[in-house]
C-alpha positions in Angstrom: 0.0 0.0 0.0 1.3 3.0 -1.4 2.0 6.0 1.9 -0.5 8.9 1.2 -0.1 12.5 2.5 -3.8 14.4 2.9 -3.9 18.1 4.9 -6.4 17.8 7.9 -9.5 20.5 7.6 -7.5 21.9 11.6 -6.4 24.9 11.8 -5.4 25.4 15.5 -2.1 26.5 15.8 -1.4 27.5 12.2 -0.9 31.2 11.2 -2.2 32.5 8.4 -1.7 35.7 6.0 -4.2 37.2 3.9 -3.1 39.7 1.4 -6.5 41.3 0.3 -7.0 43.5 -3.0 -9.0 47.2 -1.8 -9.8 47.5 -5.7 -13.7 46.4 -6.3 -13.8 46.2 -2.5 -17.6 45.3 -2.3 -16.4 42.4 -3.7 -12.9 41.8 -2.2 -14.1 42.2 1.6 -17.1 39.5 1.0 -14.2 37.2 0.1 -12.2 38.4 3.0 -15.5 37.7 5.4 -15.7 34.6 4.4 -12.3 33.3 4.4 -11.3 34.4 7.9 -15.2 32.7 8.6 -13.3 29.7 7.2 -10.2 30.0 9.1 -12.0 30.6 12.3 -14.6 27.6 12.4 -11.7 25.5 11.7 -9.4 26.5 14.6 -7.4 29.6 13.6 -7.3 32.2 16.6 -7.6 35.3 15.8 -4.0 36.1 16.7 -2.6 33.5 13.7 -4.1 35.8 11.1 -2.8 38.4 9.9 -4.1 41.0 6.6 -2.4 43.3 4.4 -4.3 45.4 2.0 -3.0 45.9 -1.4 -4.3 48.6 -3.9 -5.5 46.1 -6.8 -4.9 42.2 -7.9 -1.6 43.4 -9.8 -0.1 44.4 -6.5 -1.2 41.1 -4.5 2.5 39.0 -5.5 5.1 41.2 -4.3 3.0 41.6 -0.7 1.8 37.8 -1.1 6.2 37.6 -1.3 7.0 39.5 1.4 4.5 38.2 3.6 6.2 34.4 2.7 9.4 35.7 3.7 8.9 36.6 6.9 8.8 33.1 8.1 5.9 33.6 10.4 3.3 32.1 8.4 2.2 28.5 7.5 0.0 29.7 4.1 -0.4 32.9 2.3 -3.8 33.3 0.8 -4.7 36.1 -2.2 -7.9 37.6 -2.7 -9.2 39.8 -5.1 -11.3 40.5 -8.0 -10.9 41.2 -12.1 -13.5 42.6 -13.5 -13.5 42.5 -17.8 -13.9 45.8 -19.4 -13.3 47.3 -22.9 -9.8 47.3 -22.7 -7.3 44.4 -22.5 -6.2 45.8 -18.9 -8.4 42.9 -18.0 -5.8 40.5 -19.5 -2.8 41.8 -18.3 -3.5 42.4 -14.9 -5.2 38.8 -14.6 -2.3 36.8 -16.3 0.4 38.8 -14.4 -1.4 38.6 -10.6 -1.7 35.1 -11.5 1.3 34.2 -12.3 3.0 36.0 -9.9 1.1 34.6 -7.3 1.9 31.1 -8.0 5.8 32.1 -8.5 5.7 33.3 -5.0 4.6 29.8 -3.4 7.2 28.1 -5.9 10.2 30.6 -4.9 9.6 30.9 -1.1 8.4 27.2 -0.1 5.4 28.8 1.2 2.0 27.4 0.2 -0.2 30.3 -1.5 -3.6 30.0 -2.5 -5.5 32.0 -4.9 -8.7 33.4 -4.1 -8.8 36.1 -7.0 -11.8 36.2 -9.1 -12.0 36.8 -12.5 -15.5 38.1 -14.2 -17.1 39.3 -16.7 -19.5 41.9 -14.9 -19.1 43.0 -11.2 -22.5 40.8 -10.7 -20.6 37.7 -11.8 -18.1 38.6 -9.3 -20.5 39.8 -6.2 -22.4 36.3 -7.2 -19.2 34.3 -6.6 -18.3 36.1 -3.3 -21.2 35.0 -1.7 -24.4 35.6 -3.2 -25.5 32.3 -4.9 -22.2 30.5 -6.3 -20.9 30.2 -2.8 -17.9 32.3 -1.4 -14.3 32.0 -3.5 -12.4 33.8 -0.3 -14.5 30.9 2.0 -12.8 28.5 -0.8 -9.2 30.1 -0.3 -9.2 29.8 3.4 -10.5 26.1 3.1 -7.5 25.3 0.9 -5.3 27.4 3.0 -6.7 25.3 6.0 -5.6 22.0 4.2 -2.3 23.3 2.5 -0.9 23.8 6.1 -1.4 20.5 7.3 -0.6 18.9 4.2 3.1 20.9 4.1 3.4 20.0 7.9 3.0 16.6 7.5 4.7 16.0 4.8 8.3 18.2 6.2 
C-alpha cells in the first residue's frame, strides 16, 4: 500500500496571512468575510491571522512575497477581484497577478492559494463572493486550512 499524505481541515495553531486587493472592494471584503469565517470555524485564533491590503490584484505577489518571507506564516492566501472591461487591462492584470502569485509559493516554499476572481461583470463577481455561487475567499481559506497541514506533514 502505497503511503499517502492528505492536509487535515485543523487549523489550530497554524498562522495565516491574507493579502487582500481594496480595488472592487464590495467584492474583495465579502471574500475576505468569508475566508477568515473559514479560518476561524476550523481553529485559527484570531492572533494566527494576519491581513495586508493591497491597492489592486496586480499588486497582491510582491506583498503575497513578502508576507512568505517573513517566516511567520504556515500559508499565504490572495484575494481579489478582475473585473472584464473594454480594454485588455483585464488581461494583463489577470495573467500577471496570476502568475506572480503562483511564483511566489514556488520561490519561497510557502504554500499560496489564490482566491482572485476573475468576471465578466461586477454581478458575476459579487455572485461568486457570496451571493448564490458560494464564497471563493471561503474556498481560499478552506484550501489554506488544508495546504498547512498537508506541508506540515509532509516536512
Amino acid at each position: 500500500m502505497p503511503r499517502v499524505h492528505e492536509g487535515k481541515l485543523n487549523a489550530q495553531g497554524k498562522r495565516f496571512a491574507l493579502v487582500v486587493s481594496r480595488f472592487n472592494d464590495l467584492v474583495t471584503t465579502r471574500l475576505l468575510d468569508g475566508a477568515l469565517d473559514c479560518l476561524q470555524r476550523h481553529g485559527a485564533a484570531d492572533e494566527d491571522i494576519e491581513v495586508a491590503w493591497v491597492p489592486g490584484a496586480f499588486e497582491l505577489p510582491i506583498v503575497a512575497q513578502k508576507m512568505a518571507q517573513t517566516g511567520r506564516f504556515d500559508v499565504v492566501t490572495c484575494l481579489g477581484c478582475i473585473v472584464r472591461s473594454d480594454t485588455p487591462h483585464f488581461d494583463y492584470v489577470a495573467g500577471e497577478s496570476s502568475k506572480g502569485i503562483a511564483r511566489v509559493g514556488l520561490d519561497t516554499g510557502v504554500p499560496i492559494t489564490f482566491g482572485v476572481i476573475t468576471a465578466d461583470t461586477v454581478d458575476q463577481a459579487v455572485q461568486r463572493a457570496g451571493v448564490k455561487s458560494g464564497n471563493r475567499g471561503w474556498d481560499a481559506g478552506m484550501n489554506a486550512v488544508e495546504m498547512a497541514s498537508l506541508v506540515a506533514a509532509i516536512e
